[in-house]
FIZA-671330 format. One record per residue: x, y, z of N, C-alpha, C in turn. Coordinates in steps of 0.2 Angstrom, whole numbers, padded with zeros to 4 digits, always signed. Layout:
N
XYZXYZXYZ;...
END
This chain:
120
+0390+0566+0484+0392+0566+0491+0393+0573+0493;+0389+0574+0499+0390+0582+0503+0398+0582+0504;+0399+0589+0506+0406+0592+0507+0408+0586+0515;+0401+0588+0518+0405+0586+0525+0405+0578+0526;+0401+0574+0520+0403+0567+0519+0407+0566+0518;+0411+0568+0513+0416+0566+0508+0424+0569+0515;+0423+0575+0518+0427+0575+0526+0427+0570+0531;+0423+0569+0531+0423+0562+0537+0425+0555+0531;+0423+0554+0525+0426+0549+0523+0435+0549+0522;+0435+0553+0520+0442+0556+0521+0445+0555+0527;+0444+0558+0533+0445+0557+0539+0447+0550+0540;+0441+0545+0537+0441+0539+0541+0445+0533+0540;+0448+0536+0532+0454+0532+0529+0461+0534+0531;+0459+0539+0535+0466+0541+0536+0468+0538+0545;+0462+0535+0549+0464+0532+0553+0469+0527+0552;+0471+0523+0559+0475+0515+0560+0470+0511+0559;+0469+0505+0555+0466+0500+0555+0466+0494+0564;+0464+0496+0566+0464+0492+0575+0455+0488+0573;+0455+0483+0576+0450+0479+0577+0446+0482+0583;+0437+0480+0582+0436+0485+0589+0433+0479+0595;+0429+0484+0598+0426+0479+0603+0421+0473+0601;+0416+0475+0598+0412+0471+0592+0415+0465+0590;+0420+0467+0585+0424+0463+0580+0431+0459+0586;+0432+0463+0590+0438+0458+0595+0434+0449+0595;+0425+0449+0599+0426+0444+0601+0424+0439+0595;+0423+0439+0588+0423+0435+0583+0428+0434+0580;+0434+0437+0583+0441+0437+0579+0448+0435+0581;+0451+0432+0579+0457+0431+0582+0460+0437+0583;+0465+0437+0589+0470+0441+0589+0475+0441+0584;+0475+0449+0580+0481+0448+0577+0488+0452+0577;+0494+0446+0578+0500+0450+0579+0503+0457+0577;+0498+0456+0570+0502+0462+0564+0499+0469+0567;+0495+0469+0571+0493+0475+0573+0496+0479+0578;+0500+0476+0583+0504+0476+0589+0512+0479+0587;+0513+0473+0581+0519+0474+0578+0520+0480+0573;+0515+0482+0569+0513+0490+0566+0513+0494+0573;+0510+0494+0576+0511+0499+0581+0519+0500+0586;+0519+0497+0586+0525+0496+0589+0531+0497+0585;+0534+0496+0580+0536+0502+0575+0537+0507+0575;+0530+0508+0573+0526+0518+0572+0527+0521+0577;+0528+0518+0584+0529+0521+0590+0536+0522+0590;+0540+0515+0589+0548+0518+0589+0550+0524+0585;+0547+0522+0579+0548+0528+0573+0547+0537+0576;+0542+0535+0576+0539+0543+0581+0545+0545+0588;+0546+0541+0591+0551+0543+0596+0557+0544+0593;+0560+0541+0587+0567+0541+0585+0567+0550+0582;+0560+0551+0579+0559+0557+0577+0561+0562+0580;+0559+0560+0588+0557+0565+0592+0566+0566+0594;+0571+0564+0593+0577+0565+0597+0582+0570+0592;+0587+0574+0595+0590+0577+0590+0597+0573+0590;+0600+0569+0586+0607+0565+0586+0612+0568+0587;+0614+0574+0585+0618+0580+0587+0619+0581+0596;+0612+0581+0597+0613+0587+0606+0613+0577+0611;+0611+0572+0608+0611+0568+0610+0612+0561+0609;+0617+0560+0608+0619+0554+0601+0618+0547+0604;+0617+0547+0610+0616+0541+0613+0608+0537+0615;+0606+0542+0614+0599+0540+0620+0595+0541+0609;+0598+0543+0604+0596+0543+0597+0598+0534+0596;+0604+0534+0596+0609+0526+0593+0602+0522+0598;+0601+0521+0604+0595+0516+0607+0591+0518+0603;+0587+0523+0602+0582+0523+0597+0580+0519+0592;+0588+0521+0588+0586+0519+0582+0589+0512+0581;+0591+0508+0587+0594+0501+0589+0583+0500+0589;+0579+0502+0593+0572+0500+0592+0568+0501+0588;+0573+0505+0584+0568+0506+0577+0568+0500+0572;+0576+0500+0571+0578+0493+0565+0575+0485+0570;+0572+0484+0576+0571+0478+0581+0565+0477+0578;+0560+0483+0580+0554+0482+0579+0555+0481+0571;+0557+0484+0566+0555+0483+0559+0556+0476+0559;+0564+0475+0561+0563+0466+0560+0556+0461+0563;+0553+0465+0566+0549+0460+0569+0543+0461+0566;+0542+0465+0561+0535+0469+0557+0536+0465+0551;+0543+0463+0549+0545+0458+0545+0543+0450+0547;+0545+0448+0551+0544+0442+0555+0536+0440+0557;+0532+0447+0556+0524+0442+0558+0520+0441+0554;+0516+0440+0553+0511+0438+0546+0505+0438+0550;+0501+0442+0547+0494+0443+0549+0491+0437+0549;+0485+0435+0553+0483+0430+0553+0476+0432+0552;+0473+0438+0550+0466+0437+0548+0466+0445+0543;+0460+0445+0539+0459+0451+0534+0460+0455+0536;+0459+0457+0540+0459+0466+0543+0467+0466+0548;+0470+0463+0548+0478+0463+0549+0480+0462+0541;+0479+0459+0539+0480+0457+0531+0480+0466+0527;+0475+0470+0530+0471+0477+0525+0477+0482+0530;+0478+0480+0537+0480+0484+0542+0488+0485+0538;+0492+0477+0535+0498+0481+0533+0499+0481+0527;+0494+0482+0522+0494+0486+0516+0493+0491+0517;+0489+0494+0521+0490+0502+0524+0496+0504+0525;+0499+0500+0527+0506+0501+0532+0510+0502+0526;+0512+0499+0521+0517+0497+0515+0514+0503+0510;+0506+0504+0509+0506+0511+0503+0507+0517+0507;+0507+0518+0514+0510+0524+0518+0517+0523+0518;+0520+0518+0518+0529+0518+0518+0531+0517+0512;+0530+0514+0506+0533+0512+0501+0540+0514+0499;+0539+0522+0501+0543+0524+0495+0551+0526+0501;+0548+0524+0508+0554+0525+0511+0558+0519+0517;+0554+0516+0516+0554+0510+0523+0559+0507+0519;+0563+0502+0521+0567+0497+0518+0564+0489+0517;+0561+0488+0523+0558+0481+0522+0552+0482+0518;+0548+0485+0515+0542+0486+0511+0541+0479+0506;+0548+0479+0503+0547+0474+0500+0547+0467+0501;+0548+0468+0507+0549+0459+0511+0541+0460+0515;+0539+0465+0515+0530+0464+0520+0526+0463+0512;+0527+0466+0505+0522+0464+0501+0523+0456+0499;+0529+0454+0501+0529+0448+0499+0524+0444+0504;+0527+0444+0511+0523+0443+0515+0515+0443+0514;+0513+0450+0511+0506+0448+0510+0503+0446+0507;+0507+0445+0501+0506+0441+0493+0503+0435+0496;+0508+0431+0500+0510+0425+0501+0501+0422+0506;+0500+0429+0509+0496+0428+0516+0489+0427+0513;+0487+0433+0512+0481+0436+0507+0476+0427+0505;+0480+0425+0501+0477+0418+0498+0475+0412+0502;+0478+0414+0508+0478+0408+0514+0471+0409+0515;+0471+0418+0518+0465+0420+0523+0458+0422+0519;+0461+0424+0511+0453+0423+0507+0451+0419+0506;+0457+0411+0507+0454+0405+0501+0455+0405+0496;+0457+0408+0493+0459+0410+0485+0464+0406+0485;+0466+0403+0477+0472+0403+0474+0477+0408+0473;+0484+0406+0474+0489+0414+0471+0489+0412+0462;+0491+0416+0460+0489+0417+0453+0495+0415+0451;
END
């Protein structure tokens, strides 16, 4: 693979997994992509604040931060590419997220629904 493939492959793993125009109208809507973003958005905002020069408009923040997580916990994808969207989500957080281990369970559980498979 050329330098400038293996760039743009590189690039293309590092996007969000979103469903496109194409693929919306074959596919259901899925919650877990809404609920992933909406997280990432609190998270990003909560980043943006300093708790010292601001401590209140931080405390709402991160009152949206833990809301949203609960609610990233609470959905379960209903089709593969939600299913791939938050295994993306959980090997980019693993190591710091608190719920990581309540969403793999979640996918464990999911995974076998949406391939058809047996759980092992």
């Amino acid at each position: 693979m050329d330098p400038s493939h293996r760039a743009l492959a590189v690039g293309l793993t590092a996007l969000p997994v979103f469903p496109t125009a194409s693929t919306a109208s074959v596919m259901p809507d899925d919650p877990i992509f809404t609920a992933i973003s909406h997280y990432r958005y609190a998270w990003a905002e909560l980043c943006t604040i300093n708790e010292r020069t601001n401590p209140a408009r931080y405390a709402a923040a991160e009152v949206e931060v833990f809301a949203s997580g609960a609610a990233l916990v609470a959905v379960k994808p209903v089709t593969l590419a939600g299913a791939t969207a938050l295994a993306k989500f959980i090997v980019e957080n693993d190591q710091d997220h608190w719920a990581c281990e309540a969403l793999k369970t979640t996918l464990s559980e999911t995974l076998p629904q949406l391939t058809g498979s047996r759980a092992a």
